[in-house]
TORPA-4810 file (N, C-alpha, C, O; in nm, 3 decimals):
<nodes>
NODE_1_4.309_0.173_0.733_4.366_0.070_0.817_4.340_-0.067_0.756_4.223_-0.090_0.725_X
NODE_2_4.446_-0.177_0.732_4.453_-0.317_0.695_4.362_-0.376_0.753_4.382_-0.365_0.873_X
NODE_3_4.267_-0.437_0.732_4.221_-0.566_0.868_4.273_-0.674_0.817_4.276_-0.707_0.699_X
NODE_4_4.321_-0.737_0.924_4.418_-0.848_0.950_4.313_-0.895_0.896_4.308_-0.870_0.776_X
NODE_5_4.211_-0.966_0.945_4.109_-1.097_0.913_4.058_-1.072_0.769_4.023_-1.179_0.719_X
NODE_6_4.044_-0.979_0.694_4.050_-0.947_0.544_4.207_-1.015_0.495_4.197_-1.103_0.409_X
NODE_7_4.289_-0.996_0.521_4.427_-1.033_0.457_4.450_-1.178_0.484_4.521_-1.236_0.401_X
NODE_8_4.395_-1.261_0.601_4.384_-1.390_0.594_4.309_-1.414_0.559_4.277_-1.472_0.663_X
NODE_9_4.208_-1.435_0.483_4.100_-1.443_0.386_4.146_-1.413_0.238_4.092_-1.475_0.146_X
NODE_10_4.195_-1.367_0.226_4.273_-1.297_0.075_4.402_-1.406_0.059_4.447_-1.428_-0.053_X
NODE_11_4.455_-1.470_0.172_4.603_-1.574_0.190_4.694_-1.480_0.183_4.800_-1.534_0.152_X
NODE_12_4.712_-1.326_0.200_4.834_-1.238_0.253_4.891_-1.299_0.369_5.011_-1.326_0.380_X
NODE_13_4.786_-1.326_0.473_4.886_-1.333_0.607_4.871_-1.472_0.657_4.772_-1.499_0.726_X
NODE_14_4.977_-1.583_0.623_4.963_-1.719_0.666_4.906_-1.769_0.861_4.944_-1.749_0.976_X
NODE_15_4.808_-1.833_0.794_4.784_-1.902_0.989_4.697_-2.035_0.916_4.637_-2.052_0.810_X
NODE_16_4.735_-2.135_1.067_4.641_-2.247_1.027_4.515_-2.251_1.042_4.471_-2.213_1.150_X
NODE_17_4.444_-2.286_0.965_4.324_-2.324_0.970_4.244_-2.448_1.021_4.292_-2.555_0.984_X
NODE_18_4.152_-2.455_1.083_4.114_-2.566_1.150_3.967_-2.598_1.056_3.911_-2.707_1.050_X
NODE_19_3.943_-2.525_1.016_3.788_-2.551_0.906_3.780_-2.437_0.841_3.828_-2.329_0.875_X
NODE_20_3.699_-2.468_0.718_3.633_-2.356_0.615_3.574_-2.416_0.561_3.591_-2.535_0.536_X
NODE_21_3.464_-2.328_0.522_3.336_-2.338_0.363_3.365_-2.192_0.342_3.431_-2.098_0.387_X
NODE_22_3.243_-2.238_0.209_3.236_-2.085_0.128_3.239_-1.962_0.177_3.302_-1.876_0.116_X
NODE_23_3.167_-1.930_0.301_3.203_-1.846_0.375_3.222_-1.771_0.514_3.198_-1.663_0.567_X
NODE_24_3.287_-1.912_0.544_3.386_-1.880_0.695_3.473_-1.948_0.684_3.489_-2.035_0.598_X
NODE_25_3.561_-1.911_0.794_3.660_-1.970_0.814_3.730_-2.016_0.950_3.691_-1.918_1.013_X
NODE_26_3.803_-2.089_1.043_3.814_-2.101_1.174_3.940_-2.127_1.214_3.965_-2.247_1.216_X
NODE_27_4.024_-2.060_1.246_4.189_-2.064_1.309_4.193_-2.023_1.458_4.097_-1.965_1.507_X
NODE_28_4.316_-2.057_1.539_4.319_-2.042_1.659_4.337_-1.903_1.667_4.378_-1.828_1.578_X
NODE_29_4.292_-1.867_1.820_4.325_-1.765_1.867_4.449_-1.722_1.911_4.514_-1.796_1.985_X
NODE_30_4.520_-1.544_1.854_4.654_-1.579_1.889_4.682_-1.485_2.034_4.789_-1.428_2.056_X
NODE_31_4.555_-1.482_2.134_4.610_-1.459_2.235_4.485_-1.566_2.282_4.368_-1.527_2.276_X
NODE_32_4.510_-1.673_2.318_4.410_-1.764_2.370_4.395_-1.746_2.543_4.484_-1.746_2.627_X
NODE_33_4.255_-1.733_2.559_4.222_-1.710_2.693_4.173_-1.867_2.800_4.146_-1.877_2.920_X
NODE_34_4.182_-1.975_2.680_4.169_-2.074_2.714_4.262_-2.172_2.654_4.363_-2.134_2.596_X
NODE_35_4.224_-2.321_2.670_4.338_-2.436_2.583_4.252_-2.421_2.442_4.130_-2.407_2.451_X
NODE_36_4.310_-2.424_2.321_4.208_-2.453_2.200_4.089_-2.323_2.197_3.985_-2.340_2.133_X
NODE_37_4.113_-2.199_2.267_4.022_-2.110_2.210_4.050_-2.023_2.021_4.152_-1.974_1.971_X
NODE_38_3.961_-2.034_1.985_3.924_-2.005_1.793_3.832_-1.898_1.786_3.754_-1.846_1.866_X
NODE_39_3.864_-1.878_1.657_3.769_-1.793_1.593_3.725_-1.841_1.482_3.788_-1.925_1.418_X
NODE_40_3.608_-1.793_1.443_3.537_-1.827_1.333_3.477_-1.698_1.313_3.400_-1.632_1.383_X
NODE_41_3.560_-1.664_1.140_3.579_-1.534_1.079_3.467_-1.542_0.940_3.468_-1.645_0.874_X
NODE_42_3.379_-1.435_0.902_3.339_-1.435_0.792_3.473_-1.395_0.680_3.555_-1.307_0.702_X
NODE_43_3.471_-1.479_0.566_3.550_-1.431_0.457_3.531_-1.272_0.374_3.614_-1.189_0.338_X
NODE_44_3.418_-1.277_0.367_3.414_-1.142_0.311_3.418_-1.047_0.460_3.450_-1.095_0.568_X
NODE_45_3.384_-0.925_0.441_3.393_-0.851_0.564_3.274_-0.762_0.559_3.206_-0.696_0.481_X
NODE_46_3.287_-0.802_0.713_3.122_-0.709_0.740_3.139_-0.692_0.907_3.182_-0.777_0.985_X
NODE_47_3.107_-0.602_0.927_3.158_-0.520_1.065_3.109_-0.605_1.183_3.183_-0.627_1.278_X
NODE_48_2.971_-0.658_1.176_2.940_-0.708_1.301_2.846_-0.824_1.247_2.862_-0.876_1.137_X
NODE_49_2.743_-0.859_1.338_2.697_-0.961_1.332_2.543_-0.855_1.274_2.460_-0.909_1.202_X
NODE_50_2.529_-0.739_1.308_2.410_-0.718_1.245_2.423_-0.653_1.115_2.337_-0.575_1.076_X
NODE_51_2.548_-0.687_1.033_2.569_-0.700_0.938_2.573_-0.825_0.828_2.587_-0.823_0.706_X
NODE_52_2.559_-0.905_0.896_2.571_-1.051_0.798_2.405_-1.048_0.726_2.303_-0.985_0.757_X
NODE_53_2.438_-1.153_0.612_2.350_-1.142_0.528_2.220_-1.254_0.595_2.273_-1.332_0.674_X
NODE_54_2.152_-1.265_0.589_2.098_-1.415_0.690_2.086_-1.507_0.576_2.039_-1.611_0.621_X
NODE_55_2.107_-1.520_0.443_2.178_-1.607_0.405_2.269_-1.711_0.415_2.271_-1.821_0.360_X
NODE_56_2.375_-1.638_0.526_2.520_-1.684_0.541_2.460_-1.754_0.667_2.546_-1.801_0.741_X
NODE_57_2.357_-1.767_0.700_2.335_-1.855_0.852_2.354_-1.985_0.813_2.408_-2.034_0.912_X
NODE_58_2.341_-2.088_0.715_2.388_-2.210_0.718_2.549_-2.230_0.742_2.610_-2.278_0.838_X
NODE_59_2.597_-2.173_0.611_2.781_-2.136_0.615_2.829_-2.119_0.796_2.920_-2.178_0.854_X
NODE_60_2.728_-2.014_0.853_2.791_-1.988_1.023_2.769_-2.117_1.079_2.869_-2.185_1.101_X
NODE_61_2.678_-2.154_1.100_2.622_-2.279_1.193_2.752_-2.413_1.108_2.828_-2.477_1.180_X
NODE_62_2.751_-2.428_0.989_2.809_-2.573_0.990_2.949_-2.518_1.031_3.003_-2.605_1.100_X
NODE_63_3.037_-2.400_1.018_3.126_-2.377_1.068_3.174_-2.379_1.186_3.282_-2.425_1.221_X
NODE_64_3.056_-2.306_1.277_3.072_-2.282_1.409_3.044_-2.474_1.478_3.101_-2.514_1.579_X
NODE_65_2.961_-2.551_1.404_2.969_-2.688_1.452_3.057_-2.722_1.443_3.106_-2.768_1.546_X
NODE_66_3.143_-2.727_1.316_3.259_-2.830_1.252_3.349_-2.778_1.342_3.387_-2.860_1.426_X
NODE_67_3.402_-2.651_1.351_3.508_-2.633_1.444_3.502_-2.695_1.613_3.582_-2.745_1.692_X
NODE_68_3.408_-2.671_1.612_3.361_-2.678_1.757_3.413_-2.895_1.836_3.466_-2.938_1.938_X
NODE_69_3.346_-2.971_1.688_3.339_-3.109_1.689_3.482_-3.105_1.680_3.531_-3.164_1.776_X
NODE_70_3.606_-3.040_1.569_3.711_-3.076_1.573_3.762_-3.031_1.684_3.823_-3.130_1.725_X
NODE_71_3.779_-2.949_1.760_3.814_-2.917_1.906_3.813_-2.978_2.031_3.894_-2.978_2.123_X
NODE_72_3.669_-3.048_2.010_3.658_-3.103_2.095_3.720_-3.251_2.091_3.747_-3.305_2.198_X
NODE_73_3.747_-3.321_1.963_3.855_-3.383_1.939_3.969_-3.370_2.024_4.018_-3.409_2.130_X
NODE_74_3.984_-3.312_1.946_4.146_-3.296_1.983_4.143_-3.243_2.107_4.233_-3.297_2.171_X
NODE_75_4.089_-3.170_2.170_4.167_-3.199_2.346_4.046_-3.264_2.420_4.059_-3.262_2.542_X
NODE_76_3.944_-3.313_2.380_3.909_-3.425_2.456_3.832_-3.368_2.610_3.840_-3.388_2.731_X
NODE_77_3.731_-3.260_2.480_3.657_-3.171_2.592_3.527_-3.199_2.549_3.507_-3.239_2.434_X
NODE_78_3.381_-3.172_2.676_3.273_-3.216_2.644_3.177_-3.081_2.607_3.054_-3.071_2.608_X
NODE_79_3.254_-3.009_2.583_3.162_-2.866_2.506_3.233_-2.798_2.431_3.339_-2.838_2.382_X
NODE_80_3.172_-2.666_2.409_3.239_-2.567_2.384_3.125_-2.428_2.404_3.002_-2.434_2.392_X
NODE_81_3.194_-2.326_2.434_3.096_-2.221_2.450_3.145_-2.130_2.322_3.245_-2.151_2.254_X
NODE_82_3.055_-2.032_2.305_3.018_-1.969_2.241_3.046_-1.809_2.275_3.023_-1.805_2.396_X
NODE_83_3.081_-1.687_2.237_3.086_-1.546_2.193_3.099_-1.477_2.111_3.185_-1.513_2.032_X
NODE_84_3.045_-1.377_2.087_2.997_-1.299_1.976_2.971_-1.118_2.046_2.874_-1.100_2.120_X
NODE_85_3.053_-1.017_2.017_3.020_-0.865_2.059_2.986_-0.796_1.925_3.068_-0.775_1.835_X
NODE_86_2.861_-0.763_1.922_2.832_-0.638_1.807_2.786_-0.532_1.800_2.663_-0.539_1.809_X
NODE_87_2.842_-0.378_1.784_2.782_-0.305_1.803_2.729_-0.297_1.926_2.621_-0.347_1.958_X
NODE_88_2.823_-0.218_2.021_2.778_-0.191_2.156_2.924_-0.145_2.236_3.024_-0.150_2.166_X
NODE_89_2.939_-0.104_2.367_3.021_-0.013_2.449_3.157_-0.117_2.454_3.260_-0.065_2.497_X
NODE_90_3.164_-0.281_2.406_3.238_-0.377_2.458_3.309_-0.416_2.315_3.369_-0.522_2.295_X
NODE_91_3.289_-0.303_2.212_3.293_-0.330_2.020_3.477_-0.404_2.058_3.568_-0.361_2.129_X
NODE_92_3.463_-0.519_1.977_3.595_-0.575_1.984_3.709_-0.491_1.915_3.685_-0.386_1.855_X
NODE_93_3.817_-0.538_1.925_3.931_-0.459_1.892_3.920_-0.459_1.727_3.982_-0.379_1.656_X
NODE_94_3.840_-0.551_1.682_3.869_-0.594_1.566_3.762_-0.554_1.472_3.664_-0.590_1.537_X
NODE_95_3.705_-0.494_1.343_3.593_-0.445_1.368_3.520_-0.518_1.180_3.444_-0.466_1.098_X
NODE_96_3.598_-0.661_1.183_3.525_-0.745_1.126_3.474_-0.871_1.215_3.520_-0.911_1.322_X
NODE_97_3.377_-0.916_1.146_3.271_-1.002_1.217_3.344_-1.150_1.283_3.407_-1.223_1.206_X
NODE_98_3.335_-1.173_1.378_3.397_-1.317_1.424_3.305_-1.400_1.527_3.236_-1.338_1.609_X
NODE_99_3.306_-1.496_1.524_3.253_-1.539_1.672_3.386_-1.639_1.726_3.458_-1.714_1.659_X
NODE_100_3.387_-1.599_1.921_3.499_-1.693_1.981_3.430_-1.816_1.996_3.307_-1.828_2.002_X
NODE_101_3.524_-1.917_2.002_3.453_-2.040_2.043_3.570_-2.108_2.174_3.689_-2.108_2.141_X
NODE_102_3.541_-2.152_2.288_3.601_-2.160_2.396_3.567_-2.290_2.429_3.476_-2.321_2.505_X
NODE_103_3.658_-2.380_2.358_3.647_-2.542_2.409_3.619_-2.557_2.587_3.662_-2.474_2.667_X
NODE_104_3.541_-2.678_2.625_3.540_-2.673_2.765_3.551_-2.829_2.808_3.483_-2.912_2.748_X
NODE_105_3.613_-2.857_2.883_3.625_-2.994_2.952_3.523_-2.975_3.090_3.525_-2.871_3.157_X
NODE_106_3.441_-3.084_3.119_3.363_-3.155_3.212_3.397_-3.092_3.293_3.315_-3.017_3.345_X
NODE_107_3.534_-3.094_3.340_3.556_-3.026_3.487_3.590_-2.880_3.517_3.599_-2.829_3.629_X
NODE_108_3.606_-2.823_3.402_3.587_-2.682_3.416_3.449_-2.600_3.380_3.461_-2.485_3.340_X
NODE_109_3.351_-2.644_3.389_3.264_-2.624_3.323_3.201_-2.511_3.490_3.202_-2.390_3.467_X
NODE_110_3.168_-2.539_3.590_3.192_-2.449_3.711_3.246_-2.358_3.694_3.173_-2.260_3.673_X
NODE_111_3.336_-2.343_3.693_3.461_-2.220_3.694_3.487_-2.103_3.618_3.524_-1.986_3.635_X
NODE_112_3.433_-2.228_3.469_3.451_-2.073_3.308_3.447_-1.979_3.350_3.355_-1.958_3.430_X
NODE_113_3.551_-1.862_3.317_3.550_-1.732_3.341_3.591_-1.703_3.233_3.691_-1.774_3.223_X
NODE_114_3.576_-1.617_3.098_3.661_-1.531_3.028_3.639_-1.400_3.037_3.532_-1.343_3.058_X
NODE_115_3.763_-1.346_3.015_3.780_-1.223_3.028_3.827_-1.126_2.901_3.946_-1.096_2.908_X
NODE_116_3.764_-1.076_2.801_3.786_-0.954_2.716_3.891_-0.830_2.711_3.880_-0.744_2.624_X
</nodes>
């Protein structure tokens, strides 16, 4: 089976990108459960999160910031939350490593609900 997030990493399958370093990368989500919900994909592939090298923890963190700061840009929200499923009964559809990132404005910050 193809994984999509391998083939956008490779530049087979065109989408925009909102940030990258050496190794991640961060494009929107294409079934967004929120305004501005993303992902932030490792480039190489590795199944889950207790697969990454802990090397790659700087590469995650300035990624998962940078996207997060440009998001919040652009729609002019005062957070963003954070998700991550690895290895366990809830294994995403997808079965290379990503984390969601779910911009949040001030006034929804009560309410957040996402749903999987």
């Amino acid at each position: 089976m193809v994984c999509i997030f391998c083939e956008i990493s490779k530049g087979r399958v065109y989408t925009n990108f909102i940030y990258q370093n050496r190794n991640f990368f961060s494009i929107p989500d294409s079934n967004p459960q929120v305004e501005g919900h993303s992902l932030v994909i490792s480039k190489k592939h590795f199944d889950g999160f207790l697969d990454l090298k802990a090397k790659l923890g700087e590469d995650l963190v300035d990624c998962i910031k940078n996207t997060g700061l440009i998001l919040m840009r652009k729609l002019d929200a005062s957070g963003f939350k954070l998700s991550n499923t690895s290895f366990n009964d809830f294994r995403p559809h997808i079965d290379h490593f990503h984390v969601h990132i779910f911009p949040e404005k001030e006034e929804d910050s009560s309410s957040f609900n996402v749903r999987f």
